[in-house]
PDB file of N, CA, C and O in Angstrom, chain B, residues numbered from 101:
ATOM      1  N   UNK B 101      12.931  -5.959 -11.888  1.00  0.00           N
ATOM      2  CA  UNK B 101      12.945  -4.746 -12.683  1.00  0.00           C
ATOM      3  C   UNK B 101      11.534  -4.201 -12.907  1.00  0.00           C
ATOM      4  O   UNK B 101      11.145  -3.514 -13.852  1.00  0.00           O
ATOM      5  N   UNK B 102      10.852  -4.639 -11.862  1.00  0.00           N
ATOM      6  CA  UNK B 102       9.223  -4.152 -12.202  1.00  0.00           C
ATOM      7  C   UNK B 102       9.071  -2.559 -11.970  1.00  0.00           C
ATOM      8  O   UNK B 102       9.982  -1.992 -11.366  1.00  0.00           O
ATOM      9  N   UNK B 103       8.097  -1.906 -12.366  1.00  0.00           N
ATOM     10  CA  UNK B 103       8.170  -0.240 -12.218  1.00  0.00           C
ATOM     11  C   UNK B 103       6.709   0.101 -10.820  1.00  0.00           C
ATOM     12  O   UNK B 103       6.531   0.685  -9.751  1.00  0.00           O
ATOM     13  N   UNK B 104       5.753  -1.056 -12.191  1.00  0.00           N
ATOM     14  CA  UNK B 104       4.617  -0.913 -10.949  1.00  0.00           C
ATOM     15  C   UNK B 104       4.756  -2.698 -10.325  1.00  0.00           C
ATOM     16  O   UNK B 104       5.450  -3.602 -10.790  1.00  0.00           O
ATOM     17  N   UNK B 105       3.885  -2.723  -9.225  1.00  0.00           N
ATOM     18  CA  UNK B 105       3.379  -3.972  -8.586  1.00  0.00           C
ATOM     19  C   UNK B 105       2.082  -3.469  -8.089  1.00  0.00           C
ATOM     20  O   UNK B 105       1.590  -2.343  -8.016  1.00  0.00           O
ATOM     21  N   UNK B 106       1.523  -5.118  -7.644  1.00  0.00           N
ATOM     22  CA  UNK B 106      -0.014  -5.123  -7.324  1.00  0.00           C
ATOM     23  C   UNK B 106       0.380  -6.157  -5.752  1.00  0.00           C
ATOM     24  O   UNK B 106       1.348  -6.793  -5.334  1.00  0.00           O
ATOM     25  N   UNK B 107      -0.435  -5.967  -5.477  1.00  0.00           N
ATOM     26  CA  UNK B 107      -0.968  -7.055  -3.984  1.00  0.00           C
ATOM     27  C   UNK B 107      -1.118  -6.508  -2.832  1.00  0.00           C
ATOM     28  O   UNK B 107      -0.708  -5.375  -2.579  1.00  0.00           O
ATOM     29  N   UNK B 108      -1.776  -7.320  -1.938  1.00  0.00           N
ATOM     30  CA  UNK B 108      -2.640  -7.180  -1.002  1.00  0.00           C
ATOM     31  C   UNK B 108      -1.604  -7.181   0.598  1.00  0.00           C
ATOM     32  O   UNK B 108      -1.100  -8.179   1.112  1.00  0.00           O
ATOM     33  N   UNK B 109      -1.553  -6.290   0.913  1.00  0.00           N
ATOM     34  CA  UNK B 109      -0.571  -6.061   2.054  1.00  0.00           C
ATOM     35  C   UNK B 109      -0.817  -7.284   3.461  1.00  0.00           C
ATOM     36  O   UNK B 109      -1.863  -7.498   4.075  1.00  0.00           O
ATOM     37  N   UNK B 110       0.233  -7.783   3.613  1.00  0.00           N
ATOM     38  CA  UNK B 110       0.009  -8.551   4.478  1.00  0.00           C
ATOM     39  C   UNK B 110       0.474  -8.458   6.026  1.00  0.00           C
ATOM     40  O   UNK B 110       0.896  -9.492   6.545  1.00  0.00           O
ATOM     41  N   UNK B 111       0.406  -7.029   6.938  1.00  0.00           N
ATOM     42  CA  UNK B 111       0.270  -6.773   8.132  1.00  0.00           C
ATOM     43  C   UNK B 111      -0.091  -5.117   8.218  1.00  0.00           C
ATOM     44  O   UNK B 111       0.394  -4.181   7.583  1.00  0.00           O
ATOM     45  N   UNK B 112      -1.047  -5.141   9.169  1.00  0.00           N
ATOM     46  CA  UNK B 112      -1.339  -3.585   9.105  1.00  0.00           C
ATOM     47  C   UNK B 112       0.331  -2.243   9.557  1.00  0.00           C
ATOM     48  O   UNK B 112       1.219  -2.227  10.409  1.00  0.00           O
ATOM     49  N   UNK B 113       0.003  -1.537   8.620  1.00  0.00           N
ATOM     50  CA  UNK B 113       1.426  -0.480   8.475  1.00  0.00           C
ATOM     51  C   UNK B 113       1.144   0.673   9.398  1.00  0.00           C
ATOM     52  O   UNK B 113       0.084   1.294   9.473  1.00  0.00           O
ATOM     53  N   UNK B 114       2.013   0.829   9.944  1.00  0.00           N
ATOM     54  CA  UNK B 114       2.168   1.979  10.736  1.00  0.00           C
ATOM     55  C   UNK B 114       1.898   3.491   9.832  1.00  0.00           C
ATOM     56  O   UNK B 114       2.408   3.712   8.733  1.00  0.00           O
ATOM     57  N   UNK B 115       1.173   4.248  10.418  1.00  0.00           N
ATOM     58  CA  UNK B 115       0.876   5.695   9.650  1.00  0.00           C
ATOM     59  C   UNK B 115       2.154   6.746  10.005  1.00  0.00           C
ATOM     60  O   UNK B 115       2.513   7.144  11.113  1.00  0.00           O
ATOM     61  N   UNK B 116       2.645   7.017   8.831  1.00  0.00           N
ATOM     62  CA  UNK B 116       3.830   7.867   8.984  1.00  0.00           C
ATOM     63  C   UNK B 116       3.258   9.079   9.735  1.00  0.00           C
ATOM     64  O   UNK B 116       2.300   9.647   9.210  1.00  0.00           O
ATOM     65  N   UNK B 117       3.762   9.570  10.973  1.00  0.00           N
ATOM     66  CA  UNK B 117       3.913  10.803  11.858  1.00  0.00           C
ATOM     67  C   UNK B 117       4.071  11.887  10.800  1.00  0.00           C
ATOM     68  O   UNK B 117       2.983  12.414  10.570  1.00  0.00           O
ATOM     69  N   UNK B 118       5.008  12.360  10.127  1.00  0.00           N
ATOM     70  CA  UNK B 118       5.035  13.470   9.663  1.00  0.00           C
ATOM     71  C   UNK B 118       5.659  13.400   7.914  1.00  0.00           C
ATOM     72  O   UNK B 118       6.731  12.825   7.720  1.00  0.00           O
ATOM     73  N   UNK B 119       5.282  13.707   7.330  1.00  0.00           N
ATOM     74  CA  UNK B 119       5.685  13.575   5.451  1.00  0.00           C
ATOM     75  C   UNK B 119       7.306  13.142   5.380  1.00  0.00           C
ATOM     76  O   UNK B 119       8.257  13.881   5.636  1.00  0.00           O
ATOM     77  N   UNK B 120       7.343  11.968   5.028  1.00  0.00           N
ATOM     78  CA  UNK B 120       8.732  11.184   4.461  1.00  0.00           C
ATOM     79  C   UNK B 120       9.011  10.480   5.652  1.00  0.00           C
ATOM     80  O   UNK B 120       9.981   9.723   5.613  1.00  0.00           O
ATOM     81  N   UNK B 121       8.349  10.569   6.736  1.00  0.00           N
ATOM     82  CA  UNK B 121       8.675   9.576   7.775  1.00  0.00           C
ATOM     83  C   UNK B 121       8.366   8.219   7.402  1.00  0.00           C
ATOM     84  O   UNK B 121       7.201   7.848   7.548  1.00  0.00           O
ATOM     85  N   UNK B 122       9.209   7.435   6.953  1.00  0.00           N
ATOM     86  CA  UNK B 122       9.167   6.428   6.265  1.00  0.00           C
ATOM     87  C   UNK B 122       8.978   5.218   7.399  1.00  0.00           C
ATOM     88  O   UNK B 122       9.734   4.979   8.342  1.00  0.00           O
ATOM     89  N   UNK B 123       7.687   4.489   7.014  1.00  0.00           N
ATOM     90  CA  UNK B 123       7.167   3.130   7.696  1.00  0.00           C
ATOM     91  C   UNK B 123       6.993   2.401   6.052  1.00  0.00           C
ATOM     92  O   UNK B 123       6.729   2.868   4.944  1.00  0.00           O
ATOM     93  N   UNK B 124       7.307   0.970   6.597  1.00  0.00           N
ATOM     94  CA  UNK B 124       7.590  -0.416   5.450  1.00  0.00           C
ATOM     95  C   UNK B 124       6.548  -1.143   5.492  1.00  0.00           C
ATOM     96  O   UNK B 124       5.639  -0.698   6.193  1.00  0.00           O
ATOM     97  N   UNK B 125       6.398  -1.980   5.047  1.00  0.00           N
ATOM     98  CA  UNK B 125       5.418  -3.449   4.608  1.00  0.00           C
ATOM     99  C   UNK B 125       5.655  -4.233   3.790  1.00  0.00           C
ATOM    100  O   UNK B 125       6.599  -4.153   3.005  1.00  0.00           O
ATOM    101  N   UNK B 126       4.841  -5.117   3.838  1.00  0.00           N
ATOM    102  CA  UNK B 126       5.131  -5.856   2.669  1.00  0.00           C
ATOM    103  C   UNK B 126       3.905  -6.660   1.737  1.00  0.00           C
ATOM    104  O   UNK B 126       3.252  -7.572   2.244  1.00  0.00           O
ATOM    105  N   UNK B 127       3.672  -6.187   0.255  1.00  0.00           N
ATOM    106  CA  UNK B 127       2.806  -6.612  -0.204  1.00  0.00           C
ATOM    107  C   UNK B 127       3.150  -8.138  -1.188  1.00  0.00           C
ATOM    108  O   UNK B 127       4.211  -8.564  -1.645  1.00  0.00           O
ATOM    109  N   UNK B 128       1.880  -8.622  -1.239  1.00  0.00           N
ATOM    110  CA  UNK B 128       2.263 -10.513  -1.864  1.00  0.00           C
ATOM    111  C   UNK B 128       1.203 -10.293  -2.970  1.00  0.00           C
ATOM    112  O   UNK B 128       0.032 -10.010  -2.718  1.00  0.00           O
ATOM    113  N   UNK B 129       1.770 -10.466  -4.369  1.00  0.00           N
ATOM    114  CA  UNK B 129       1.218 -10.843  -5.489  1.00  0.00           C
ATOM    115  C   UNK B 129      -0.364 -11.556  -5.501  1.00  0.00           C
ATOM    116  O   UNK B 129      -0.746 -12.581  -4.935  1.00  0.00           O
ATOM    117  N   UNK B 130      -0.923 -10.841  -6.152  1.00  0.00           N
ATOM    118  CA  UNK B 130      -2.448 -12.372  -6.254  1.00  0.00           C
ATOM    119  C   UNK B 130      -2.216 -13.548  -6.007  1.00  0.00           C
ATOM    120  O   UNK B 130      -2.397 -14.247  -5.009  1.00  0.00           O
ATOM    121  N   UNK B 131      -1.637 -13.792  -7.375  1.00  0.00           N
ATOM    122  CA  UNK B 131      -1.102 -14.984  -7.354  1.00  0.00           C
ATOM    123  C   UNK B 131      -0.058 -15.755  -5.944  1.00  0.00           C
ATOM    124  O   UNK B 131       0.383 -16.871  -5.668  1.00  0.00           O
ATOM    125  N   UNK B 132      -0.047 -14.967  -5.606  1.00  0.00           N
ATOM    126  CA  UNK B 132       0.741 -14.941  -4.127  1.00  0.00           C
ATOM    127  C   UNK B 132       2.515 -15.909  -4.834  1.00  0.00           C
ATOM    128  O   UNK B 132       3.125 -16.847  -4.320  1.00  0.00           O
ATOM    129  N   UNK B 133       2.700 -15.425  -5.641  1.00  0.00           N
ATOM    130  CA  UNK B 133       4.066 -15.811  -6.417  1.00  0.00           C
ATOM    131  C   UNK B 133       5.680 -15.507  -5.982  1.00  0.00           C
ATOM    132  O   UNK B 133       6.709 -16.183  -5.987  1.00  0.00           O
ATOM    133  N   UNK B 134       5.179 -13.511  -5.437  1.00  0.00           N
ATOM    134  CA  UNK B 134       6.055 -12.661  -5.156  1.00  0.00           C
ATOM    135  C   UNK B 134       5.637 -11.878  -4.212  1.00  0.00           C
ATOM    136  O   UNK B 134       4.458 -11.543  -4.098  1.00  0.00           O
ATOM    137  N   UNK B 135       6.350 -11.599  -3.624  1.00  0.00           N
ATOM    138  CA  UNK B 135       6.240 -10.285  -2.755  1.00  0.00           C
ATOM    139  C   UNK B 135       7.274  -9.073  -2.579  1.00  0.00           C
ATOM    140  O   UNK B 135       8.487  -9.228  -2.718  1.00  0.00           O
ATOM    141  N   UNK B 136       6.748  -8.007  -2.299  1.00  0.00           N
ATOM    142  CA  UNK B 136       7.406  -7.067  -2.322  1.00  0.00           C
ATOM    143  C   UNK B 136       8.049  -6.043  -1.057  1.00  0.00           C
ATOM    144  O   UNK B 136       7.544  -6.561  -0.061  1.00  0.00           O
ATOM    145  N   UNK B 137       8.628  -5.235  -0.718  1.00  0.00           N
ATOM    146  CA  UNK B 137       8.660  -4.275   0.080  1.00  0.00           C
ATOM    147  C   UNK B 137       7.587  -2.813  -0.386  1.00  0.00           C
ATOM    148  O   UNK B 137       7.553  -2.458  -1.565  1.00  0.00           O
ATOM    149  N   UNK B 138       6.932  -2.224   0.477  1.00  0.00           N
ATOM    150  CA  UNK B 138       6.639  -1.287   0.246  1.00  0.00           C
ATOM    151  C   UNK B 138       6.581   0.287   1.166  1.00  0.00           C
ATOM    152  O   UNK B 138       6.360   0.320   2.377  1.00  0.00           O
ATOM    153  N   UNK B 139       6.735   1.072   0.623  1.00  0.00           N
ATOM    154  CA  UNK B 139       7.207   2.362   1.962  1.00  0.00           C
ATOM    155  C   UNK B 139       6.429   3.003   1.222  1.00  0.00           C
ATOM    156  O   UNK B 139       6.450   3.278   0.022  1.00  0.00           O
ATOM    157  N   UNK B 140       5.074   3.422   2.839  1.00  0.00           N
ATOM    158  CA  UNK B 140       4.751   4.710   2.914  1.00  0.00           C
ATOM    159  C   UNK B 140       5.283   5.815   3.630  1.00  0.00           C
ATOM    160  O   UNK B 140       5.932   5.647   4.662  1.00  0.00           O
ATOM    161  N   UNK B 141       4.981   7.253   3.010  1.00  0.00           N
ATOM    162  CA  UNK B 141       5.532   8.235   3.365  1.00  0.00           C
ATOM    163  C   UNK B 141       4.485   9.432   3.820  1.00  0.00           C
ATOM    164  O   UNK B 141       4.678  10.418   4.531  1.00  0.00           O
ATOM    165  N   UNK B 142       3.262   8.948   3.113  1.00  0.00           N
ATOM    166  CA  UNK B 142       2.318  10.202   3.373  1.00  0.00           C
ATOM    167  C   UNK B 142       1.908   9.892   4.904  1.00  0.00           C
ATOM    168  O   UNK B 142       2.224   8.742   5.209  1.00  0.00           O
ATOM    169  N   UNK B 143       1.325  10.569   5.886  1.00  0.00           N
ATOM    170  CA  UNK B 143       1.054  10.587   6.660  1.00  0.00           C
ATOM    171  C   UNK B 143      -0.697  10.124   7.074  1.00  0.00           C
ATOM    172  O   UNK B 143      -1.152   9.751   8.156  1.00  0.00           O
ATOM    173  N   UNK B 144      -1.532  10.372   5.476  1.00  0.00           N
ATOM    174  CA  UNK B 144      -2.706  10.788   5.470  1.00  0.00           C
ATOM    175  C   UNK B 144      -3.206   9.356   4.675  1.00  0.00           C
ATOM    176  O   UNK B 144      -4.371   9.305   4.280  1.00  0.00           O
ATOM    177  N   UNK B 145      -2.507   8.473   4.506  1.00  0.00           N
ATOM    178  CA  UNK B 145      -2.498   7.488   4.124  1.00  0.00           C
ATOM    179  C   UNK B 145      -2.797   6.311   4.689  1.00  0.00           C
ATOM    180  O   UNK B 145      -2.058   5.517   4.106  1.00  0.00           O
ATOM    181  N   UNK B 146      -3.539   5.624   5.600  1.00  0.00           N
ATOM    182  CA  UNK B 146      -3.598   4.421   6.146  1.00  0.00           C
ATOM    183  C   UNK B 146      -3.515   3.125   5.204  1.00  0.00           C
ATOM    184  O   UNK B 146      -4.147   2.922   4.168  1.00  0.00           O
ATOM    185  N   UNK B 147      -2.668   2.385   5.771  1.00  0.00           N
ATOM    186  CA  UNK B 147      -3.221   0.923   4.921  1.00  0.00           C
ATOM    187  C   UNK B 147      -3.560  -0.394   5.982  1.00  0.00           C
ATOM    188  O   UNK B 147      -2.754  -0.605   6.888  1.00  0.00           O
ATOM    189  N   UNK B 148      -3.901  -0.641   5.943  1.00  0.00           N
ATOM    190  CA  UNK B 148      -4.463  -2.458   6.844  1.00  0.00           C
ATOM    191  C   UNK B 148      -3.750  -3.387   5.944  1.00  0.00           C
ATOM    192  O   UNK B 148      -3.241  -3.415   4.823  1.00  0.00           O
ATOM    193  N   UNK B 149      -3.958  -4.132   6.977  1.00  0.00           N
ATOM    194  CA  UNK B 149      -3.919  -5.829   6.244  1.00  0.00           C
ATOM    195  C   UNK B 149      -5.286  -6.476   5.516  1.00  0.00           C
ATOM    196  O   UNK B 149      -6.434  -6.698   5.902  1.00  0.00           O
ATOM    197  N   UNK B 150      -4.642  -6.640   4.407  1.00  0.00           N
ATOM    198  CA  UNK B 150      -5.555  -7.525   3.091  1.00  0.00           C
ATOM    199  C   UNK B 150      -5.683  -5.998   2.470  1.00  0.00           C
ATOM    200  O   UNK B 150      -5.998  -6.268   1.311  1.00  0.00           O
ATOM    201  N   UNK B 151      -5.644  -4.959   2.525  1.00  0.00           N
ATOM    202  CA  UNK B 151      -5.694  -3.879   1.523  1.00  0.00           C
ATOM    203  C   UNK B 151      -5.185  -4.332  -0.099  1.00  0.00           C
ATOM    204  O   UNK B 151      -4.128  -4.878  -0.412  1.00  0.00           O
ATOM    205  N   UNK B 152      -5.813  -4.095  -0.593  1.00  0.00           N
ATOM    206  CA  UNK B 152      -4.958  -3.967  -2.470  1.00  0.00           C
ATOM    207  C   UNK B 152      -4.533  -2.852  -2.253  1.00  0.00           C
ATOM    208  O   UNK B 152      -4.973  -1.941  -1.552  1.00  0.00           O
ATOM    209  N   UNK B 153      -3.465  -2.958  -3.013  1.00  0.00           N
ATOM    210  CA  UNK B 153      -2.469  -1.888  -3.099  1.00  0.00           C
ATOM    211  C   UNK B 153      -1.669  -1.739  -4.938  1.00  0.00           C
ATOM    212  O   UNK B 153      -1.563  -2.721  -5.672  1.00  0.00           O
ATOM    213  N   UNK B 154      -1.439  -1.021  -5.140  1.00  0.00           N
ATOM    214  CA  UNK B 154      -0.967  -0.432  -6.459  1.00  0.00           C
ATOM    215  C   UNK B 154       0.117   0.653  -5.962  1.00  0.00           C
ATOM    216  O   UNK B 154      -0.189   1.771  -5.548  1.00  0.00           O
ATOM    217  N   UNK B 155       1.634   0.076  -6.083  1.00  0.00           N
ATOM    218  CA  UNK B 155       2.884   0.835  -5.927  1.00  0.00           C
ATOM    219  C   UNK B 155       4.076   1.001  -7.208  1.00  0.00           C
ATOM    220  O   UNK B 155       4.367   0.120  -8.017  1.00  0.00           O
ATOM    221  N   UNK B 156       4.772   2.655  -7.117  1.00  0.00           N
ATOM    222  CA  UNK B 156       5.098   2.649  -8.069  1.00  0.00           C
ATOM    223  C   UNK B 156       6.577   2.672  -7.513  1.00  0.00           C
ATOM    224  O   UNK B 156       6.787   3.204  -6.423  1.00  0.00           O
ATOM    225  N   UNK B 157       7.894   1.948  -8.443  1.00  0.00           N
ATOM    226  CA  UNK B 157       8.838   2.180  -8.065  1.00  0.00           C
ATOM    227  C   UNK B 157       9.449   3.983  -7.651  1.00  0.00           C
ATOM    228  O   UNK B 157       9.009   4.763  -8.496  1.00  0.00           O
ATOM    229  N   UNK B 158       9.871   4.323  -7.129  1.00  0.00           N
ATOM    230  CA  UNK B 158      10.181   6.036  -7.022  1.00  0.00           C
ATOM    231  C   UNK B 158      11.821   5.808  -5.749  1.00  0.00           C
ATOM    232  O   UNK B 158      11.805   5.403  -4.587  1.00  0.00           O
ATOM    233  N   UNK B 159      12.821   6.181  -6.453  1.00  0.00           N
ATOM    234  CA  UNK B 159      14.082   5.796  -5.684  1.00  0.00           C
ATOM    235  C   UNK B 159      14.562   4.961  -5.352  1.00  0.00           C
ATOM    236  O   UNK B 159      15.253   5.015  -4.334  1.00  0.00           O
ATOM    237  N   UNK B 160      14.373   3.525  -6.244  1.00  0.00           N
ATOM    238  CA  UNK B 160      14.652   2.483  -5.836  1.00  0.00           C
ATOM    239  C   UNK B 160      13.897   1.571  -4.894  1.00  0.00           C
ATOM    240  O   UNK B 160      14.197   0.434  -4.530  1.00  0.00           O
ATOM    241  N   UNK B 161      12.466   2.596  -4.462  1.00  0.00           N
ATOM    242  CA  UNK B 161      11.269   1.181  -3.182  1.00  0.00           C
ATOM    243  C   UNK B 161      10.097   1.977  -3.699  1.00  0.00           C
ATOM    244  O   UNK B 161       9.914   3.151  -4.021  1.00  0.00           O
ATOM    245  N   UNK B 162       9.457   1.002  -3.655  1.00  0.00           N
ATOM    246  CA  UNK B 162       8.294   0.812  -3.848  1.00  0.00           C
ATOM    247  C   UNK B 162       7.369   1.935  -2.847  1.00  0.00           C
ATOM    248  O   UNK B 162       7.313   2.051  -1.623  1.00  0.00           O
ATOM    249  N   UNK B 163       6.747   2.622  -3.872  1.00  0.00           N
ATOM    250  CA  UNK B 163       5.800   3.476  -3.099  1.00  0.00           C
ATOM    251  C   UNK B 163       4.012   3.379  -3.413  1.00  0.00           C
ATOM    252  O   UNK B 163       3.623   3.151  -4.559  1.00  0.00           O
ATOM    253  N   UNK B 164       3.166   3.551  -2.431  1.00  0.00           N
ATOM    254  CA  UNK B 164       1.588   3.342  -3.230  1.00  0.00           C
ATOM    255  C   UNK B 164       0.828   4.384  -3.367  1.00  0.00           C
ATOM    256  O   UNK B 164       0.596   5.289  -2.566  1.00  0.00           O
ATOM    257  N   UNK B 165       0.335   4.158  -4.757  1.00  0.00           N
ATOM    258  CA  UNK B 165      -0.174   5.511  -5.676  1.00  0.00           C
ATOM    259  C   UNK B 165      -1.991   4.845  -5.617  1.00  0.00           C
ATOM    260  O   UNK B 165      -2.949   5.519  -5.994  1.00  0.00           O
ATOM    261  N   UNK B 166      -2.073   3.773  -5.200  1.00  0.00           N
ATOM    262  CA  UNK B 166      -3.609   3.423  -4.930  1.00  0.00           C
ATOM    263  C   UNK B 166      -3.628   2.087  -4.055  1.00  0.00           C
ATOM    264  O   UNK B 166      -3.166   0.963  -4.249  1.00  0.00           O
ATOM    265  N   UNK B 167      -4.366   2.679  -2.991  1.00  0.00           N
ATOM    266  CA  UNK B 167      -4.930   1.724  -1.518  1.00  0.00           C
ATOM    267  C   UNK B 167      -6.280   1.314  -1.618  1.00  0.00           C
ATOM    268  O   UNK B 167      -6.913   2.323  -1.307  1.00  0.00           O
ATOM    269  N   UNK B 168      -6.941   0.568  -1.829  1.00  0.00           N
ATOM    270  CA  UNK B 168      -8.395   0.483  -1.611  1.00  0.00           C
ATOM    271  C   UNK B 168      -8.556  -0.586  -0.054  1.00  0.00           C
ATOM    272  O   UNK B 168      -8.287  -1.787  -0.055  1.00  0.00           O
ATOM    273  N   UNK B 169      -9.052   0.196   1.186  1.00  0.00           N
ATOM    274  CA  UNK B 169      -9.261  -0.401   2.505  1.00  0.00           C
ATOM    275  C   UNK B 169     -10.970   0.375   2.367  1.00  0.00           C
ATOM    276  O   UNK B 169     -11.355   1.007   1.383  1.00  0.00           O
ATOM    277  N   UNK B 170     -11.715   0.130   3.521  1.00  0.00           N
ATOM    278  CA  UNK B 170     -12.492   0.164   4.000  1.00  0.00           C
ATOM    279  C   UNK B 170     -12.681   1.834   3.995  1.00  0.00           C
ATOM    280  O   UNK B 170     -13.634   2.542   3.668  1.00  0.00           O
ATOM    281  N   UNK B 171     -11.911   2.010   4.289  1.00  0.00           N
ATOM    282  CA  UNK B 171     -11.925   4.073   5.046  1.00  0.00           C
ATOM    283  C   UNK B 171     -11.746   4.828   3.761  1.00  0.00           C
ATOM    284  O   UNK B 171     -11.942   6.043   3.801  1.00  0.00           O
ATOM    285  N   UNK B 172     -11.289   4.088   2.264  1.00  0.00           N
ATOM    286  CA  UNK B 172     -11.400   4.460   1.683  1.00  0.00           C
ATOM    287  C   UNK B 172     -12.061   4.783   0.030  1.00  0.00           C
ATOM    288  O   UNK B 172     -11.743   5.350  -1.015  1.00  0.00           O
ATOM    289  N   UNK B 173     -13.299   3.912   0.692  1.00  0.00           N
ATOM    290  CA  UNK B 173     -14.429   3.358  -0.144  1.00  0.00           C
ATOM    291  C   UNK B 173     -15.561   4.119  -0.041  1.00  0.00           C
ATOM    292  O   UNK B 173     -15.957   4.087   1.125  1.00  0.00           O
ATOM    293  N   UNK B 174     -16.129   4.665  -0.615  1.00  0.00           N
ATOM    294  CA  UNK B 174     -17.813   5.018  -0.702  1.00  0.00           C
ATOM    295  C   UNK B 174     -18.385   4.704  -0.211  1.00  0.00           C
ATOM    296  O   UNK B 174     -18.635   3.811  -1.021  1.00  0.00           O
ATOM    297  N   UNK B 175     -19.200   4.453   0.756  1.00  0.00           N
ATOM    298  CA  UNK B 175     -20.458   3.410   0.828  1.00  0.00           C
ATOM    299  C   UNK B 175     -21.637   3.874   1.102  1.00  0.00           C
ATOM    300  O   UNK B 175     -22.421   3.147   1.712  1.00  0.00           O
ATOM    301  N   UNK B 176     -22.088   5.434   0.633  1.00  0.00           N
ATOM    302  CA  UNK B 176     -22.807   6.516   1.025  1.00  0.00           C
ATOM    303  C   UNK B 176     -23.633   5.943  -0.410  1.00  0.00           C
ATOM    304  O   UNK B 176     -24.788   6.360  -0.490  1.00  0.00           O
ATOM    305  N   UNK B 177     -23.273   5.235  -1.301  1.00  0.00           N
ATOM    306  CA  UNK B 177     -24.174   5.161  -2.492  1.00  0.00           C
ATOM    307  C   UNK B 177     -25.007   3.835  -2.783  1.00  0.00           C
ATOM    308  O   UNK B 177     -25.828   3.693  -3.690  1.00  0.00           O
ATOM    309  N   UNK B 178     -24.628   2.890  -1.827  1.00  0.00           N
ATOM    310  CA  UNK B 178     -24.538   1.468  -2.495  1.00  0.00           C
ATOM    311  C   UNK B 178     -25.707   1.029  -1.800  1.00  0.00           C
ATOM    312  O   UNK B 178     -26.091   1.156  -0.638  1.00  0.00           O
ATOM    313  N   UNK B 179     -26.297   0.326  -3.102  1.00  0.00           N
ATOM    314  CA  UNK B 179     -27.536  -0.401  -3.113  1.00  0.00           C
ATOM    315  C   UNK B 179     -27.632  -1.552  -1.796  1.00  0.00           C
ATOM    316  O   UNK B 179     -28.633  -2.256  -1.664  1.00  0.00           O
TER     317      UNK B 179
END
């Protein structure tokens, strides 16, 4: 009955072709306790494997409202 979940995706996900073209995954708890299903839909969205991920339930599956990978990090600032 969770709304949100957390964890780190464990195989790189296919990039949806066109908006709601739905590709799956599956993310595993820190704690590596649980795991989840997760469906992206945006197209503009990449995720990898070992990404953190932050998904919110929306229709019954799990969708992600924050990815942190590589492509989507700063690194134009860092010491």
């Amino acid at each position: 009955d969770n709304i949100f979940v957390e964890g780190t995706v464990q195989q790189n996900m296919n990039t949806p072709s066109t908006l709601g073209d739905k590709q799956t995954g599956t993310i595993v708890t820190l704690d590596g306790n649980r795991s989840f299903s997760i469906t992206n839909i945006d197209p503009n969205s990449i995720i990898k494997k070992d990404d953190f991920v932050i998904a919110i339930k929306i229709n019954g599956e799990f969708r992600p409202i924050w990815i942190t990978n590589e492509n989507s990090t700063c690194k134009c600032c860092a010491s």
